[in-house]
N, C-alpha and C positions, 0 to 999 in steps of 0.2 A: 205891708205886703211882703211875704217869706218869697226870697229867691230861688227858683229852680235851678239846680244843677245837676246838668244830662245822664249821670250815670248814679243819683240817688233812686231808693227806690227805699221800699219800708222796711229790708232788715239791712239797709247800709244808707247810712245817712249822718247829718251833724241834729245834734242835739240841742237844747236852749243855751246850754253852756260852751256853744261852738267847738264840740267835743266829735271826734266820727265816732257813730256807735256801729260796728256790727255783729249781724247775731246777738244782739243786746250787751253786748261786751263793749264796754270802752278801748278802744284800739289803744291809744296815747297811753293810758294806766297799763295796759298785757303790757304793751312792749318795754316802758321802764320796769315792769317787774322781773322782765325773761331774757331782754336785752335782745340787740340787733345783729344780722340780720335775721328777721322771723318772719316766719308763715301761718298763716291762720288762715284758718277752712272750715267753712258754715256745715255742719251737719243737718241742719236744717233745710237748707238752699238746695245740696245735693239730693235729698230727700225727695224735695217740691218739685228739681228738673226730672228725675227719675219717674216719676206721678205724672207731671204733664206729657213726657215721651208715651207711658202706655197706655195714658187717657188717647190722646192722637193715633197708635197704632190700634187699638180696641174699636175704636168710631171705622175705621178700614172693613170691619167685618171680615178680617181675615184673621188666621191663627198668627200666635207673634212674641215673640221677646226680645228683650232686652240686653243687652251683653255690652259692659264697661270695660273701653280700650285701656287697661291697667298702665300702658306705658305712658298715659298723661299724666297721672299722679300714682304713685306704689306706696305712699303711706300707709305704713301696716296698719294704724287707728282708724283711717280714711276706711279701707278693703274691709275689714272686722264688719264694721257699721255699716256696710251694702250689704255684706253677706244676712247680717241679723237683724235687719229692717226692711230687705225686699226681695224680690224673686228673684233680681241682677243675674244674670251669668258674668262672665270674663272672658274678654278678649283678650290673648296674649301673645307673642311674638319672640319668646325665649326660654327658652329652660327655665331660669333664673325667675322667670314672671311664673311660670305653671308652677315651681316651688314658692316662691312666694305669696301666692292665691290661695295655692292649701292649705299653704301655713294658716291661713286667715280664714279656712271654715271653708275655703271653695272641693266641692267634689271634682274629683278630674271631669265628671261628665256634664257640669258645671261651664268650662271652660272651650273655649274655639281658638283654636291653633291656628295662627297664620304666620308665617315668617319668612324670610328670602333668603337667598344664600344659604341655607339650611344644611349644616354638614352631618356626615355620618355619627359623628356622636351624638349629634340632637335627635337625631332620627333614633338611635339606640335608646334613648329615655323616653323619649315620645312613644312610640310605639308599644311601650312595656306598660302604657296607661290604659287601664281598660277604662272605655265611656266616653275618651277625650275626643273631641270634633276633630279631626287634623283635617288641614286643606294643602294642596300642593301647591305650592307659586310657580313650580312648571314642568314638564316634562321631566328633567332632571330627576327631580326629587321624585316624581309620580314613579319613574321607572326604580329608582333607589328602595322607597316604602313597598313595593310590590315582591321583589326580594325579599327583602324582611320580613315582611308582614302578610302573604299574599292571602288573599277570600277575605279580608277584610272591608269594612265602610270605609269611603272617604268621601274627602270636600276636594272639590280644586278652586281655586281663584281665577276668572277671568279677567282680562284687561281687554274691553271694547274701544281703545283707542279713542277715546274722550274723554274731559274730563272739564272738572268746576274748582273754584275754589271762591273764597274771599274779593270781593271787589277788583276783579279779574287777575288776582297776582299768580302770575305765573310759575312762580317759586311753590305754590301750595295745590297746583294741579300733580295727580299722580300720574296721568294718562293724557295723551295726547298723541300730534301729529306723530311726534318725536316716539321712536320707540323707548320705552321705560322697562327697568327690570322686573316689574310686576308685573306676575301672571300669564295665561297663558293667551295669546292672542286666536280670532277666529281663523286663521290660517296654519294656527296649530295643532287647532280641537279635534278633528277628526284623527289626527295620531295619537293625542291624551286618549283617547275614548279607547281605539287599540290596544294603547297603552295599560289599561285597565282593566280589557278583555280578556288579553294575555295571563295576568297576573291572576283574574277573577274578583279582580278588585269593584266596589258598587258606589257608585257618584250618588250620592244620597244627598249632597250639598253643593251649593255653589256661592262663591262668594267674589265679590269685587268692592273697591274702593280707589274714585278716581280724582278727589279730593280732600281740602279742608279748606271748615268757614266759609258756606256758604250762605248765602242770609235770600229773602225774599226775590230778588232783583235774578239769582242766577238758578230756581226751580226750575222754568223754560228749559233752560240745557241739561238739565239733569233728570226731567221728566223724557228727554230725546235717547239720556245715557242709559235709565232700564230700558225703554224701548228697547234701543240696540242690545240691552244687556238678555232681553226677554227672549230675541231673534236666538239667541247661542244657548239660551238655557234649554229649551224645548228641543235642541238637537239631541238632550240626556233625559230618555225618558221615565228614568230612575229619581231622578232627585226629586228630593221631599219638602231641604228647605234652602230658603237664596236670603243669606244673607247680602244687604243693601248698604255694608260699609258703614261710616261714620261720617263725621266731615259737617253735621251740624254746626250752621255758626253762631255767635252772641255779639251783641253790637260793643265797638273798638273805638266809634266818634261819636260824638252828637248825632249826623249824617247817616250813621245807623239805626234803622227798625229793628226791632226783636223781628227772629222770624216766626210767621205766619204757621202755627203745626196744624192750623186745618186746613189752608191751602196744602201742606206737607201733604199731609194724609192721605187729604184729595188725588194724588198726582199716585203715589202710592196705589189707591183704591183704583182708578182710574188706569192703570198698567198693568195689575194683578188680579182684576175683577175678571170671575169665571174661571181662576185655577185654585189647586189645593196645597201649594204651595206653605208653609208655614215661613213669614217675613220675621227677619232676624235684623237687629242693627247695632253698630259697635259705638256709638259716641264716645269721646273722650271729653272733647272739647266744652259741648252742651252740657254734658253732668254735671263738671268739675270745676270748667274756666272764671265764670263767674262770681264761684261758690269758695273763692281765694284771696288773699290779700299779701302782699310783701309789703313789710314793716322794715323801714329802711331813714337813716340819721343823714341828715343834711348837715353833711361837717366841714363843706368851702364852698363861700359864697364871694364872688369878686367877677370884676369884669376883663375879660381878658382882647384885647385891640376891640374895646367899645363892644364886645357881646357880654351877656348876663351868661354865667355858668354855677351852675348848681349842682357842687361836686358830694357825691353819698357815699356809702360806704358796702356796695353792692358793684356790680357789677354784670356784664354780657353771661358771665362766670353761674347766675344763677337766676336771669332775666334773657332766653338767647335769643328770643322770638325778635326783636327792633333790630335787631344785625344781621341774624340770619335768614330772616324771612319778614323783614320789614316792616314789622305790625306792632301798632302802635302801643304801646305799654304805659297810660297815662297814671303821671302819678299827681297824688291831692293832700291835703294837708292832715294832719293827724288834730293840729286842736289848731285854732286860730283867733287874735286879739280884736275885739270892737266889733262892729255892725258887720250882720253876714254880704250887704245890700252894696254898703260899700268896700267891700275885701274884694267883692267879685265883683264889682262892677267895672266896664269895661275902661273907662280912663284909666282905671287902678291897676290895671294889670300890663306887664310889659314882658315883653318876648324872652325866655329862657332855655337856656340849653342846660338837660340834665344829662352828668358825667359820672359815668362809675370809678370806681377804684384800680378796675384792669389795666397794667401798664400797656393800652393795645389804643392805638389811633379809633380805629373803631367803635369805641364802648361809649356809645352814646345812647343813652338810651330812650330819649324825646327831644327833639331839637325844635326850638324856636317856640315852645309853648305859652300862651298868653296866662302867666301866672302872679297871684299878689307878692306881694315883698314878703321877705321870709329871713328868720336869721339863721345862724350857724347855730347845730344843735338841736333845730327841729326836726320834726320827727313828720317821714311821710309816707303814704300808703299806696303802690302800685297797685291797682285794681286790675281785674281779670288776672288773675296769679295764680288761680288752684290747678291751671293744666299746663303744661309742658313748659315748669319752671323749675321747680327743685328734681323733680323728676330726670331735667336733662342737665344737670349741674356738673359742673367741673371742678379741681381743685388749681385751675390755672393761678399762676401769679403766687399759690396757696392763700386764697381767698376764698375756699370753698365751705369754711365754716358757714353753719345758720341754723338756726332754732326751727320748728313745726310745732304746732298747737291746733287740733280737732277740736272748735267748740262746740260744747254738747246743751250745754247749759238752758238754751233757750226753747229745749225741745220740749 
């Protein structure tokens, strides 16, 4: 009897030869060939999450696309291959990201502007885009672009003062009690709206995002958040289309479901049924998170006052999600020796703490995981690694080196 373990699935998995294969790639063989640290990203995976998001918006019966949050992964091979294998738009949030997209085949009108703190020079590039979606994150900027730009289209961003995230982490909510910098609040909108009057400016869009990673368990408050979201949109009776953010999640434990996209849908369908609305959504997380792997050498193994530590050669530095927003970064072995049955089975396994390379107290990046014996020199594979890891890297410590690799092979 073959052992299950929680985060195989058919294009990631160990092989007869207790080898992980994904995307039909031997992981153990790339990485001695390309060396550590590296990154490897399923073109195939991103593909399939992209398919099932517009299978699930399409079943809505309402009009609808698709727009990939670029700031989770900017891999120009990653962008290339959305542009030339699907309808994707691009969600971006920088200058830097809107040249980068088009570098990669995106049209500006292609792409949905949303960003904060937004100064007059971005506004100077921004605005010189014909077709680009721009949205205002607030008054500010709304009064600024109207200047510049005035009788033009826009978006603005709301912030309904709610929000969701991942297994209630509070760190990954955008919106809540607490006032946050995004967007404009209902206590605002009727001055945006003047705001736009003035200018002749036309709300053609509206956009919010009040989370990330949210999974099955937290739809309830998030089917509450367009409500509330619905209440302020119908106050513009211009707008055409509401983008619904991102903030899809993908399961981080065992204790994670995939989420539900026709419950999704549902909630969706169920909020927007009987307008004409065309639904927009930005995912980064859902595209790309899964559809990732960090290839990383186990080069100190010892126990330090009676804890197991299993020190890599990576770090927070290019892993930041377990320190800065607490989420788990599970890492698994690249090839391993004798029966699958008993490697993983639970006598066999004892409690380890994985340490990066960061001279920083912090840089831990799974503490206390039930894991087999392992020597120095092997070789292990973070999973969930294709969104907001090389993407948010640093050269702290100057550790910022590491390889990327798009496989395409098994397409």
């Amino acid at each position: 009897m073959t052992m299950e373990l929680w985060w195989e699935r058919a294009d990631l998995a160990y092989n007869e030869k207790n080898e992980l294969i994904f995307a039909n790639h031997n992981v153990h063989q790339y990485a001695k060939q390309l060396g550590t640290p590296l990154f490897l990203y399923s073109a195939e995976r991103i593909l399939a999450n992209i398919k099932r998001l517009e299978q699930a918006l399409h079943a809505t019966g309402l009009k609808s696309r698709v727009f990939y949050a670029l700031k989770a992964n900017r891999y120009s091979p990653l962008l290339t291959f959305i542009k030339s294998s699907t309808g994707c738009g691009i969600d971006a949030c920088a200058p830097a990201e809107v040249r980068r997209a088009m570098g990669c085949g995106f049209l500006a009108s292609d792409i949905s502007y949303t960003g904060t703190s937004v100064s007059n020079a971005d506004l100077d590039f921004l605005t010189g885009l014909e077709g680009l979606k721009l949205n205002c994150d607030g008054l500010s900027m709304l009064r600024r672009i109207g200047k510049k730009s005035p009788g033009r289209e826009i978006g603005i961003r709301i912030n309904p003062a709610m929000g969701t995230g991942y297994g209630e982490n509070e760190l990954l909510r955008y919106s809540g009690e607490k006032p946050t910098k995004f967007g404009i609040y209902a206590s605002e909108l009727n001055q945006a709206i003047e705001i736009a009057a003035h200018y002749n400016l036309t709300i053609t869009r509206i956009h919010f995002h009040t989370g990330c990673g949210y999974l099955n368990d937290q739809l309830e408050i998030w089917e509450e958040i367009l409500k509330t979201c619905l209440k302020m949109i119908r106050k513009i009776p211009s707008v055409q289309a509401v983008n619904l953010g991102g903030g899809l999640g993908v399961p981080l434990t065992p204790k994670d479901a995939h989420l539900d996209l026709d419950q999704w849908s549902t909630v969706i369908q169920r909020v927007f049924n009987g307008t004409e609305y065309e639904i927009n959504v930005e995912p980064g997380t859902f595209i790309a998170k899964d559809a990732g792997l960090l290839v990383l050498e186990a080069n100190t193994v010892e126990k330090k006052s009676g804890k197991r530590f299993i020190g890599v050669n990576g770090g927070f530095n290019l892993t930041m999600e377990p320190v800065h927003y607490q989420l788990p970064a599970e890492p698994v072995l690249c090839h391993f020796q004798g029966n699958k049955e008993e490697t993983f089975a639970p006598a066999h396994l004892s409690p380890a703490t994985f340490a990066g390379n960061i001279n920083e107290a912090l840089d831990i990046l799974y503490d206390d995981l039930p894991f087999p014996e392992i020597s120095e020199g092997s070789l292990l594979a973070l999973i969930n690694a294709g969104a907001y890891t090389s993407s948010m890297h640093s050269n702290h410590c100057m550790r910022g080196e590491f390889n990327e690799c798009l496989l395409l092979d098994s397409l």
